[in-house]
C-alpha positions as CSV (number, residue, x, y, z in Angstrom):
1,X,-2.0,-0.3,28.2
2,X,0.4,2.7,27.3
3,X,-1.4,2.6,23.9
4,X,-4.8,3.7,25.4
5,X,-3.6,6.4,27.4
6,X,-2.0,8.2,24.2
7,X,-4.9,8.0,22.5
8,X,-5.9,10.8,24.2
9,X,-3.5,13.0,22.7
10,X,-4.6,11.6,19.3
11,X,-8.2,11.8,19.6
12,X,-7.6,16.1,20.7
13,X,-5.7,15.9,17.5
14,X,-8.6,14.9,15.4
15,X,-10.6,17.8,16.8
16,X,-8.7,20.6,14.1
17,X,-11.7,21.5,12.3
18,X,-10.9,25.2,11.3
19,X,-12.8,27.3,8.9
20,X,-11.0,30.4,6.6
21,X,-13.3,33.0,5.8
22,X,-12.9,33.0,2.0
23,X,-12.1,29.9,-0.3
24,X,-9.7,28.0,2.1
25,X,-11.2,24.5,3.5
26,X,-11.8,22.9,7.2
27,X,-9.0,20.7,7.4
28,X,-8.9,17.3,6.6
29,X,-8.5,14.9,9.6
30,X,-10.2,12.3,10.9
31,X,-12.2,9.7,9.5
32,X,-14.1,8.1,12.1
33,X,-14.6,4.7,10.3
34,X,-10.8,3.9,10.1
35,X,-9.4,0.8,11.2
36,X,-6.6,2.5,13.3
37,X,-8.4,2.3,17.0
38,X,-8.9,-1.8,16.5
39,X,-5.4,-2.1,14.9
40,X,-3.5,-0.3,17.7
41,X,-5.9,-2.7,20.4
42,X,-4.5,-5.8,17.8
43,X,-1.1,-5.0,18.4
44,X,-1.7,-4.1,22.4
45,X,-3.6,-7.5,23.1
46,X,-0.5,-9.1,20.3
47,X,1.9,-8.0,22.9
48,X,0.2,-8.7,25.9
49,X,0.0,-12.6,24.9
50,X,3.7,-12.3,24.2
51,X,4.3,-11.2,27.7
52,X,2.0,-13.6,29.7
53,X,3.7,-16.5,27.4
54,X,7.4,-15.5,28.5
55,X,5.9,-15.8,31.5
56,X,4.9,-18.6,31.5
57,X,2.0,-20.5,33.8
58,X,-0.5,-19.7,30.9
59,X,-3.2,-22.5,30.0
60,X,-4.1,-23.7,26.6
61,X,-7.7,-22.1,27.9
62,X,-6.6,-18.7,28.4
63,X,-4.2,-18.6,25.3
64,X,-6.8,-19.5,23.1
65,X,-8.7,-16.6,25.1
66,X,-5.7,-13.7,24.8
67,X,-5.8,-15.4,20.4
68,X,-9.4,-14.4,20.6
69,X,-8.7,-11.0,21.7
70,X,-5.8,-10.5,19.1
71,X,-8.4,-12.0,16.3
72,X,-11.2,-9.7,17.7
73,X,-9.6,-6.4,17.1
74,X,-8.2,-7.5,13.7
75,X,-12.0,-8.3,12.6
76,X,-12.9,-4.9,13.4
77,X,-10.5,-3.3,10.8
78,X,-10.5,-6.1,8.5
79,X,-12.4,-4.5,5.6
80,X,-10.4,-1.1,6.0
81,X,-7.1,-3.4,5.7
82,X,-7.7,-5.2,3.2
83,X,-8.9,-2.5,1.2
84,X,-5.4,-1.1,1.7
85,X,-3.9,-4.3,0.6
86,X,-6.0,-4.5,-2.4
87,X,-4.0,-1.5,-3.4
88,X,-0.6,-2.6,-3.2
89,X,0.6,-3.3,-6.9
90,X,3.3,-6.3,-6.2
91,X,1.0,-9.5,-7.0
92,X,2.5,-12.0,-4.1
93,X,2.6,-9.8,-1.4
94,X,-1.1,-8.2,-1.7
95,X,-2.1,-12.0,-1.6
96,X,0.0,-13.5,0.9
97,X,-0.9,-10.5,3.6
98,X,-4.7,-11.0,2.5
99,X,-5.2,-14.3,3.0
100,X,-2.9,-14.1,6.2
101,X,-5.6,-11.2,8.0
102,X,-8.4,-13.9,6.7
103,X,-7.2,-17.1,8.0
104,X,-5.7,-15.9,11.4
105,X,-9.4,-15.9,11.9
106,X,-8.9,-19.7,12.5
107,X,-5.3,-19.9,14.3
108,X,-7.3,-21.9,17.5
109,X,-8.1,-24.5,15.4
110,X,-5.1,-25.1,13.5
111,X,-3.4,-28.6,14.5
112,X,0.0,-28.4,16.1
113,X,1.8,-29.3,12.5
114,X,-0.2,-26.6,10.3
115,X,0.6,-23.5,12.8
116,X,3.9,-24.5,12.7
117,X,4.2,-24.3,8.8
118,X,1.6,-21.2,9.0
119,X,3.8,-19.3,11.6
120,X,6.5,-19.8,9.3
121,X,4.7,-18.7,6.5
122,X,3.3,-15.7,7.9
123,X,6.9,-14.8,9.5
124,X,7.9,-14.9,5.9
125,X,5.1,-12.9,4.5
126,X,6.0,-10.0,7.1
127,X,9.3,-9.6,6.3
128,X,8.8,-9.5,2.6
129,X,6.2,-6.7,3.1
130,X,8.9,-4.4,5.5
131,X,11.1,-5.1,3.0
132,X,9.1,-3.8,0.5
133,X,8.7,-0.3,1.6
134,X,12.3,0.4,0.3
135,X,11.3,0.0,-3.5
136,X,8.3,2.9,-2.6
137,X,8.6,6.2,-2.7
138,X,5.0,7.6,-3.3
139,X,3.4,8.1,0.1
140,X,0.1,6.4,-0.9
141,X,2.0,3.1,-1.7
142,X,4.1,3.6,1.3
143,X,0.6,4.1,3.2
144,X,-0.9,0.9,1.8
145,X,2.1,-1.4,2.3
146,X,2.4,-0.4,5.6
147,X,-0.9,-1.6,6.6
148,X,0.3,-4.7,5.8
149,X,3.5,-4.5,7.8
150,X,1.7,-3.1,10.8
151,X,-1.1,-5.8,10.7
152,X,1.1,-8.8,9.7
153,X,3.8,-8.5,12.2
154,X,2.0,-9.0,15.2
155,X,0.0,-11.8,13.2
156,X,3.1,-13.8,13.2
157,X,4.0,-12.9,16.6
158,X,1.2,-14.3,18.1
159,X,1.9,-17.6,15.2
160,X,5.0,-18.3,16.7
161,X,4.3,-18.0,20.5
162,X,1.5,-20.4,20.0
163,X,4.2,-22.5,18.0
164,X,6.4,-22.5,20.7
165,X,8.9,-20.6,18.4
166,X,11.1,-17.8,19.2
167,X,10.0,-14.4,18.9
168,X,12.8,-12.0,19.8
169,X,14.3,-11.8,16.6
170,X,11.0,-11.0,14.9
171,X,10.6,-8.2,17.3
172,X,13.8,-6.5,16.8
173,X,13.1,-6.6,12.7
174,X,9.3,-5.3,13.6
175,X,10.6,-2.6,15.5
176,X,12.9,-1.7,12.1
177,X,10.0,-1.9,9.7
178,X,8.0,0.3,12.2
179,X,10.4,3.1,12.5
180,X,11.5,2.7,8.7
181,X,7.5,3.2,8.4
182,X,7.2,6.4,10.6
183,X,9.8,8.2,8.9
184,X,8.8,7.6,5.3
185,X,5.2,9.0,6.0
186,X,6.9,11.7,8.6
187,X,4.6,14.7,7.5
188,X,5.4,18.1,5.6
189,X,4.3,21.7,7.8
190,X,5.0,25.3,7.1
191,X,3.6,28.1,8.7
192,X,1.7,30.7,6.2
193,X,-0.8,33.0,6.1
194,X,-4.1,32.1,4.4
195,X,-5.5,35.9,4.4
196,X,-2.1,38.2,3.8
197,X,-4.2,41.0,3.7
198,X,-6.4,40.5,6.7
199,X,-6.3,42.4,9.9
200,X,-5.6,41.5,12.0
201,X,-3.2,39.1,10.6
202,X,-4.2,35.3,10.7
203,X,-1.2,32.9,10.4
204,X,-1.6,29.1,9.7
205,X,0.2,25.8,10.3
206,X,-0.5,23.5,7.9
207,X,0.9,19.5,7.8
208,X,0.6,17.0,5.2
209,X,1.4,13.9,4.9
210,X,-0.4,12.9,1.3
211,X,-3.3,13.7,-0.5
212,X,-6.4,14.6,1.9
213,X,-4.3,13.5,4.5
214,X,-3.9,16.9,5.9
215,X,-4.8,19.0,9.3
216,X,-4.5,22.9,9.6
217,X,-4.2,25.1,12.8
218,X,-4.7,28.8,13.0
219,X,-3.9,31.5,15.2
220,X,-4.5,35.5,15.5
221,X,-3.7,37.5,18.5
222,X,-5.3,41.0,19.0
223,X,-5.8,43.5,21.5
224,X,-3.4,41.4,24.1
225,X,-5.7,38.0,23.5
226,X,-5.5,35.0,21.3
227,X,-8.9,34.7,19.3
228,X,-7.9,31.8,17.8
229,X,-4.6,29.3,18.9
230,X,-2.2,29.5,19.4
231,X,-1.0,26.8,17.2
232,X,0.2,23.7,18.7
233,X,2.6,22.4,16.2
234,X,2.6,18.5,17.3
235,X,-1.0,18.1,17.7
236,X,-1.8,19.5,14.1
237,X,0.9,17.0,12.8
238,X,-1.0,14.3,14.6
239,X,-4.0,15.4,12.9
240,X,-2.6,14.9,9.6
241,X,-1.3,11.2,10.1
242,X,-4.1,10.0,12.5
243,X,-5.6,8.0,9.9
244,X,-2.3,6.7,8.2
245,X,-0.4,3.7,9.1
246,X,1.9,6.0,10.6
247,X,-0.3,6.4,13.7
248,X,-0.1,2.8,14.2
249,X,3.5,2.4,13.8
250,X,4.1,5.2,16.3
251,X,2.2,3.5,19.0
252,X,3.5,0.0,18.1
253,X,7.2,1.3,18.8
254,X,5.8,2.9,22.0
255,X,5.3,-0.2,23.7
256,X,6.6,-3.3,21.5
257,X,8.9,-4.6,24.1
């Protein structure tokens, strides 16, 4: 998948640990027990059932197997999720997105009548929660809510395909909600110098998105060589959304069809 192959860029990103001499900090940028990796493989194996289905040819077998896969990766992040949706401070939608990532645990066994109404439901809850991110304008809340967009969506997806419902119009309001996503939680950089009075003269590129969600580059260039950097502007902005649902939403738009 696409998805896996950028997560090499990603994963460089992650590696901006830089120490100041002085009082400034290492950066802030990774946090190796997020739920992002197992997310991003959700929403890859989401859309890889999507495509075999509008193929067609596909037995009840193997789409149970490709469900599996989808309900695999969401296991993996679950407690990171819902930790995020615990968060969210509208009543109905922290609910309803809960106890969607809980019971899609169970979507193989539903009979044919309660994943229709559950596909419906869940179709429902998604839209509410893009919907939602209008009314926010701190970061954190943004943040939280869109762990729910990015993690329902392809939950009612994979709902209706097994439904037999329609899922192009769900996908073109996905793709909304995840670009509407990315550019609320685009991040803030400036270039500065941490040390002013240093020599020789270390300059800084700094990126944040919200609170400890942060990375920091540095470079110095002396005697006709670079000591440290030079700075690579889009990898330290990487760094400071890796573990945001920002990251997710960027590779979900890469390859949601």
């Amino acid at each position: 998948m696409k998805a896996r192959l950028l997560r090499g860029f990603a994963a460089a990103a992650l590696t901006l640990t830089l120490v100041l001499s002085g009082a400034a900090q290492p950066a802030h940028a990774t946090d190796p027990d997020g739920p992002n990796d197992s997310l991003i493989d959700m929403v890859d194996f989401a859309l890889s059932l999507l495509s075999r289905v509008g193929d067609g040819g596909v037995s009840p077998a193997e789409l149970a197997a490709m469900t599996q896969d989808v309900i695999n990766a969401l296991n993996e992040a679950e407690s990171a999720v819902i930790a995020h949706l615990d968060a969210i401070a509208v009543a109905d939608i922290r609910d309803d997105a809960t106890a969607a990532v809980i019971e899609f645990d169970d979507i193989n066994n539903f009979a044919e009548e309660t994943l229709e109404d559950w596909a419906q439901e869940v179709t429902h809850d998604a839209i509410r929660a893009s919907t939602y991110l209008d009314a926010l304008s701190g970061k954190g809340a943004i943040d939280d809510v869109g762990y729910a967009v990015v993690t329902l969506y392809p939950i009612a997806l994979v709902a209706r395909a097994r439904a037999g419902f329609g899922t192009a119009n769900l996908r073109t309001n996905y793709r909304a909600a995840l670009q509407k996503l990315i550019d609320k939680l685009a991040p803030s950089c400036h270039y500065h110098h941490p040390e002013p009075n240093a020599v020789p003269l270390i300059r800084a590129y700094t990126c944040t998105v919200y609170g400890n969600h942060t990375a920091t580059q540095l470079e110095q260039y002396w005697l006709g060589e670079w000591q440290l950097g030079p700075i690579d502007p889009a990898a330290v902005e990487a760094a400071s959304y890796a573990n945001t649902s920002r990251r997710v939403a960027i590779e979900a738009l890469r390859n949601l069809p």
